[in-house]
ZABAVEX-129618 format. One record per atom (N, C-alpha, C, O): residue in one letter; x, y, z. Coordinates in pm, whole numbers, plus 50000, padded with zeros to 5 digits. Atoms other than C-alpha are relative to their C-alpha. Layout:
BEGIN
aXYZ...
//
This chain:
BEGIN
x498685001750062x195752140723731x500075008249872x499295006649778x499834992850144x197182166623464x501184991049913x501814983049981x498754998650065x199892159723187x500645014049944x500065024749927x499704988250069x201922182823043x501094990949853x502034983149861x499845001050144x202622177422660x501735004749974x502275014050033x498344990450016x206512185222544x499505010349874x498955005549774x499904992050099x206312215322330x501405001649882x501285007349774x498785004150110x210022207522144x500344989549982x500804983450078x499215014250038x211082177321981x500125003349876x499625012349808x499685003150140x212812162321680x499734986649945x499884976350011x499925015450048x212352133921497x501214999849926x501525009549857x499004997950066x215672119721368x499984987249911x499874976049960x500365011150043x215392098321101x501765003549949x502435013749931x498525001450040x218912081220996x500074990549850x499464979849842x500855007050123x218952070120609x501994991449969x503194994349972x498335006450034x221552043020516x499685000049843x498524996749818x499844998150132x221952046920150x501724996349903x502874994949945x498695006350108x224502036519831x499765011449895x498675011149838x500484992750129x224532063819569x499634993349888x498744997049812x500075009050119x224882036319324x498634989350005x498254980349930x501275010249998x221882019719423x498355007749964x497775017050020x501154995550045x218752024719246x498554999350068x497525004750028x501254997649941x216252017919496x500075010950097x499105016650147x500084985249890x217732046519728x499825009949955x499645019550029x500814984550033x216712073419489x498544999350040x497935006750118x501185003849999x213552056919448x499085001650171x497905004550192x500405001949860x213142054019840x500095013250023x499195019150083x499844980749932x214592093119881x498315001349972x497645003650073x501144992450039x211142100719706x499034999350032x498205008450035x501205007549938x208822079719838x499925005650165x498855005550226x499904998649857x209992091020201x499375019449992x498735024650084x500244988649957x209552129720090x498965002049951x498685014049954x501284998650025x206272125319957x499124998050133x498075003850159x500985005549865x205112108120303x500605012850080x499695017150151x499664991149920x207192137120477x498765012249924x497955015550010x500484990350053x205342162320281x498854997650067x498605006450150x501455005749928x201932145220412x499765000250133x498654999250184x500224998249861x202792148920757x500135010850108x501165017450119x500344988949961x201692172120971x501475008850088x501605021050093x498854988749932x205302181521191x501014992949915x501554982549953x499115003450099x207472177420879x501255009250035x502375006949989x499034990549962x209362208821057x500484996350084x501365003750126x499015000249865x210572190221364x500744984449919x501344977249998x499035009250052x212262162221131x501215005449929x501235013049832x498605001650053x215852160821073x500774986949961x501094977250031x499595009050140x217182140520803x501584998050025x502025009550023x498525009750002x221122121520846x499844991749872x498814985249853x499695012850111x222262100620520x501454994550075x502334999750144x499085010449889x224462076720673x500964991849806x500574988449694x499845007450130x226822061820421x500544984050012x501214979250103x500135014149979x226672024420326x500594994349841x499764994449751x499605009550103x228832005220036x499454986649903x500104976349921x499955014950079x227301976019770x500704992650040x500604983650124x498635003350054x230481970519666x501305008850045x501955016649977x498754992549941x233171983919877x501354997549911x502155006849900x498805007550083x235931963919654x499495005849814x499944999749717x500354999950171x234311979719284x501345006049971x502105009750061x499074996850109x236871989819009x499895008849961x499925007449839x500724985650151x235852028118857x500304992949883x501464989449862x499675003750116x235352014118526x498825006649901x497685002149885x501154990950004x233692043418354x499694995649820x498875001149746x500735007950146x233452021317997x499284990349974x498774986549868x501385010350011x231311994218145x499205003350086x499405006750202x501304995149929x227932000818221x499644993050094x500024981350086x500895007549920x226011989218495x499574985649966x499554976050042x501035010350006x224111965318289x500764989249953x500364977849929x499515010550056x226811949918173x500814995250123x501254983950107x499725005549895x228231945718529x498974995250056x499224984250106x501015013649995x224871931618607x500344985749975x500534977150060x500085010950086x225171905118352x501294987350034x501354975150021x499125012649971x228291891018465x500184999950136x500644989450182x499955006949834x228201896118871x499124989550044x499354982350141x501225007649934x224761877418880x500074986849908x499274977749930x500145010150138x225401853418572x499045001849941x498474991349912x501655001150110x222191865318361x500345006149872x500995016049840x499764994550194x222141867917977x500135013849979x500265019350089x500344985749996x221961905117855x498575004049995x498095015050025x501244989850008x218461904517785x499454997250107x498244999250095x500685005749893x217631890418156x500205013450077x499355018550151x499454988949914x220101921918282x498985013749972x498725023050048x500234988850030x218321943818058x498145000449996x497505009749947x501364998049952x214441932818171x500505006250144x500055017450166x499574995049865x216121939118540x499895016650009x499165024850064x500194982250025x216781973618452x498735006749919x498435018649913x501574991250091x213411979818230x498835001950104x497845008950087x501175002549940x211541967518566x500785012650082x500105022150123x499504984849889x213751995118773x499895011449980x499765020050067x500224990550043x213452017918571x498365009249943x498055021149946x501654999949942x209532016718533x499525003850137x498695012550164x500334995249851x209452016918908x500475014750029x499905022750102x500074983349933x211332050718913x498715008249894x498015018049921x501044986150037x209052065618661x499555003250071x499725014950104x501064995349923x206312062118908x500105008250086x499155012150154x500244988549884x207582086719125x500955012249979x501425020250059x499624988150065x209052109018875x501355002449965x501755013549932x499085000650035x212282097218813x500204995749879x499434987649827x499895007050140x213892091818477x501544995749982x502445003649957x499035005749982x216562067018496x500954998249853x500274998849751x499505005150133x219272058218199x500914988250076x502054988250124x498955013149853x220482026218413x501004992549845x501634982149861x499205012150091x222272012318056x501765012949975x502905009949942x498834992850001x224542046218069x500775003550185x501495013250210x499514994349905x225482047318424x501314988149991x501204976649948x499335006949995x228762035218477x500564993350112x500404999150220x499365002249878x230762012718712x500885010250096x501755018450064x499014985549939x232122034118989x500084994750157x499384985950207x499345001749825x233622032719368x499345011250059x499995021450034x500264998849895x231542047919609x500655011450082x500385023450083x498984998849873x233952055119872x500155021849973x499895029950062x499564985449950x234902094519783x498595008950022x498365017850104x501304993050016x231172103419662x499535000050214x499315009450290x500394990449905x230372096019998x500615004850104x499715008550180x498674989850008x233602113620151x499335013650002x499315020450104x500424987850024x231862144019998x498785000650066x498445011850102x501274998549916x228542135620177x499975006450110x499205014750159x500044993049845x230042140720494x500825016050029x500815022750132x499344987450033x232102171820376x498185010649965x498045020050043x501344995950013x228302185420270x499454999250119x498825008750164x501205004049851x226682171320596x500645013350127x500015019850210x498884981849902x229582202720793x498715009349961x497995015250042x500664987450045x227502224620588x498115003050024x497435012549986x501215000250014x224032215420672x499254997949833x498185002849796x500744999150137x223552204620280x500174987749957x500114985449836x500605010950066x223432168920288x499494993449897x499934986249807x501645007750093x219972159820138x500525008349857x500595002549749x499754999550142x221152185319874x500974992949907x500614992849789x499315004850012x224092166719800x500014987549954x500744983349864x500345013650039x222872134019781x498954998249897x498874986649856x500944995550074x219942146419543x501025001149847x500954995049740x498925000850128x223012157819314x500484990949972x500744991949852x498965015750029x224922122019302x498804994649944x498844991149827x500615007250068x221932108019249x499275002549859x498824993849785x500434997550123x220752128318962x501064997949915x500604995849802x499264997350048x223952128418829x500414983649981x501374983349904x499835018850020x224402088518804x498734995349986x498894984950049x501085007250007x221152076318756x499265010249901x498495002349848x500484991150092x219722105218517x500775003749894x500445003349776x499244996850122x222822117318358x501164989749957x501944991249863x498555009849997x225382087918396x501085002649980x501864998549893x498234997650018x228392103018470x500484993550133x499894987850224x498765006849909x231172092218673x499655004550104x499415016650113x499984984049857x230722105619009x500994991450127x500984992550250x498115000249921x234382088719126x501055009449928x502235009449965x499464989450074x235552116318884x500135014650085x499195022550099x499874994149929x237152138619093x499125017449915x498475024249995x500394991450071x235952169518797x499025002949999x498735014949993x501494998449978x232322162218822x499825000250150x499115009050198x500604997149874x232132156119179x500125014550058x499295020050129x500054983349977x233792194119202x499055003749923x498885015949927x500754987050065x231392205118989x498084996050073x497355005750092x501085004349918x228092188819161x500275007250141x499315013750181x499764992749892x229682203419490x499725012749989x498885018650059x500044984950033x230212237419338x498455002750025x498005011250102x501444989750040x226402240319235x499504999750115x499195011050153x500394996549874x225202232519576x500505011550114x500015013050226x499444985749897x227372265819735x500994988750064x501184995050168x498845001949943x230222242019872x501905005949936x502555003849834x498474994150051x233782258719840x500874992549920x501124980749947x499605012150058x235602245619594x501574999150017x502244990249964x498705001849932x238882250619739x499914986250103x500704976750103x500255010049831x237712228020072x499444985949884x500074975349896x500325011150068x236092203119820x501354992649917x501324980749883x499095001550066x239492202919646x500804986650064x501114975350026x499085002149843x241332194719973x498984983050008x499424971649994x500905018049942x238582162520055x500314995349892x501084985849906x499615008650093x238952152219718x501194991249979x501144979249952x498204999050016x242722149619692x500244994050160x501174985950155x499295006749885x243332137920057x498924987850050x498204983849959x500645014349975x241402105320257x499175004750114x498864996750202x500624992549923x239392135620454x498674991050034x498364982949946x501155005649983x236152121320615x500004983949970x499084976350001x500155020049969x236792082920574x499844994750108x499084985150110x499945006449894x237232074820893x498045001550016x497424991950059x501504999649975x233222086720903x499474993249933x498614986349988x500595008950077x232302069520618x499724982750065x498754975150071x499595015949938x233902035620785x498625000350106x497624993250102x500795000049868x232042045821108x498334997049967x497714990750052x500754998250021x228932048920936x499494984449952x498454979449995x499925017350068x229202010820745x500094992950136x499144985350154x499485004249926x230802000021064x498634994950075x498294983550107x501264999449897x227432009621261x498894994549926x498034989249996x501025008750041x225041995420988x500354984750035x499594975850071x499975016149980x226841963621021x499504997550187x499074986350215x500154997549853x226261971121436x498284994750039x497844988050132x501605000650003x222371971021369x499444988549900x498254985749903x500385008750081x222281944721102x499135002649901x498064996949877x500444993050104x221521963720841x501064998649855x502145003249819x498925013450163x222571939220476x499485007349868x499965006149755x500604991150148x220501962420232x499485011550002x498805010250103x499894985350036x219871999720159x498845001049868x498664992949776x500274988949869x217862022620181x499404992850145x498654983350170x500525006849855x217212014820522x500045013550101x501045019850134x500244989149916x215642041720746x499535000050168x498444994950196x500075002849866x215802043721136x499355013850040x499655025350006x500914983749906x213542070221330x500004995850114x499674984750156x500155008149917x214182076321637x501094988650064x500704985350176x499345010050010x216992049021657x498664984850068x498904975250141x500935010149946x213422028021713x498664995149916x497764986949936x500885004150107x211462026421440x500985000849854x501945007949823x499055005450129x212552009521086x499254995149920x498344986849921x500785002550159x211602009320765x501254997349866x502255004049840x498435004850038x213701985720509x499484999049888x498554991049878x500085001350154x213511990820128x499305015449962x499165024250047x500814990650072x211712016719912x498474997150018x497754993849924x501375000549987x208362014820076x499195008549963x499695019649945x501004990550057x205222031519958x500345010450146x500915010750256x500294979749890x204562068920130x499304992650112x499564996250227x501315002649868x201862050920359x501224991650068x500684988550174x499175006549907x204802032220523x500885005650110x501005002050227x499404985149999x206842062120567x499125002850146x499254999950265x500594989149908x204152085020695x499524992350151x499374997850260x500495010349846x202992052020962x501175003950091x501075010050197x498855000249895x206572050621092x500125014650074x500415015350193x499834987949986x206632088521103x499465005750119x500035012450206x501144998449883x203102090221326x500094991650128x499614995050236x499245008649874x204552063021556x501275007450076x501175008250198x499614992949971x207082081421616x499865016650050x500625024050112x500554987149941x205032112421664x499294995850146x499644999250259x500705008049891x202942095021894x500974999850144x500625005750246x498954998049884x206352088222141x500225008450058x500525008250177x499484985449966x206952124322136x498925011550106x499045021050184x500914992649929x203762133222241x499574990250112x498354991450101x500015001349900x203472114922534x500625008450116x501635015350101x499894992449893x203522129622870x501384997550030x501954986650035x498625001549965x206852140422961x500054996850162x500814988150205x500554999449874x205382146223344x498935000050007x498135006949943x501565002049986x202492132923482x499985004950172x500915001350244x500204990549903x201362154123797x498484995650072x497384996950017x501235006949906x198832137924082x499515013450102x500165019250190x501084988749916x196052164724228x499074997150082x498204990050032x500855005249913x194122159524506x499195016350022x499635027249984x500094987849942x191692184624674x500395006350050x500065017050001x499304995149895x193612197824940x501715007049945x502675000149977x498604999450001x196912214924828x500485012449994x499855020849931x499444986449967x198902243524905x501335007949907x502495004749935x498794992850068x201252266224663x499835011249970x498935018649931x499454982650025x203082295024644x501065001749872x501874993449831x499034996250074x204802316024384x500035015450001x499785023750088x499654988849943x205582343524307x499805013050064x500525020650129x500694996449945x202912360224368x498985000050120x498105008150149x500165002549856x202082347324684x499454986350004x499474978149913x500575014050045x200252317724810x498684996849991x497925006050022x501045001849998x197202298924757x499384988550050x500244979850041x500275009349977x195192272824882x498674990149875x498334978549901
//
């Protein structure tokens, strides 16, 4: 008995993410450190899927985060502001440098709008790299239609066509679809990563969690696509004639 091995595949990993959420930077990094570690990092293709907190928030670009902490959860300021000293510790470790007391309240909904206006272009991951540096590093608005053109711009998207998504309700219906289908899979918290639509990994796990799901998934791929039964006796021809 031979196999024969598939020589093309992809792995598709599908990432549900919140720009506004601080463990999905944290998780972006942790996932491309374990991608970096693995040996067919070239047959993975990367989807950000977009997923809402707070679908109902307010842009309210004069209260911070920590002070919408303090009163969605009921905790004092200095309870909101260990919350954020322990999140913000956790991104150091993987090279992030957070200002979680200047980011402000913000809606979601167009940032990721522009995800899927980026995702046309094959520039995604860059895209979502910019929102998140740009709210969690620099704390700006990024429901500000001015900055989100200008985060678009630097990644090479047109800023005419970015104009146009901004200004009209372009790509929602994907956005919905995208929430629609986490709620489909039962998926209540973000980052949440599907490989595969069969392997799942839920939070900001270390790299070794990552790279496991990754090799499980390699593993599938390399199984025998056709398995082929040989006996002594058998007769074939091609094109060059036949043989026994």
């Amino acid at each position: 008995m031979t196999t024969q091995q598939p020589t093309d595949f992809k792995i598709k990993v599908e990432i549900w993410s919140d720009v506004v959420c601080p463990f999905c930077y944290i998780g972006k990094r942790k996932f491309e450190r374990a991608l970096n570690n693995f040996s067919f990092k070239d047959r993975v293709e990367t989807e950000w899927k977009s997923f809402q907190l707070d679908p109902y928030a307010v842009t309210d670009p004069k209260k911070s985060s920590l002070q919408h902490l303090a009163e969605s959860k009921g905790m004092s300021a200095d309870q909101a502001a260990q919350s954020i000293s322990f999140i913000t510790n956790m991104a150091k470790q993987v090279g992030l440098e957070y200002h979680l007391d200047k980011t402000p309240v913000v809606n979601t909904f167009k940032a990721h709008r522009l995800l899927h206006l980026a995702k046309k272009y094959g520039k995604q991951n860059e895209m979502e790299e910019a929102l998140f540096d740009a709210y969690f590093t620099q704390g700006k608005n990024i429901d500000d239609d001015a900055t989100l053109l200008q985060l678009a711009s630097s990644i090479g998207l047109d800023d005419k066509e970015t104009t146009n998504v901004l200004t009209t309700n372009a790509f929602g219906d994907d956005v919905k679809n995208d929430i629609r289908r986490a709620q489909q899979l039962g998926i209540h918290g973000v980052p949440f990563f599907l490989i595969d639509q069969k392997f799942a990994v839920s939070g900001a796990q270390d790299e070794s969690v990552f790279l496991k799901a990754l090799n499980k998934a390699l593993e599938e791929h390399q199984k025998s696509d056709l398995i082929e039964f040989n006996g002594d006796d058998a007769g074939v021809c091609g094109p060059e004639g036949c043989a026994i």
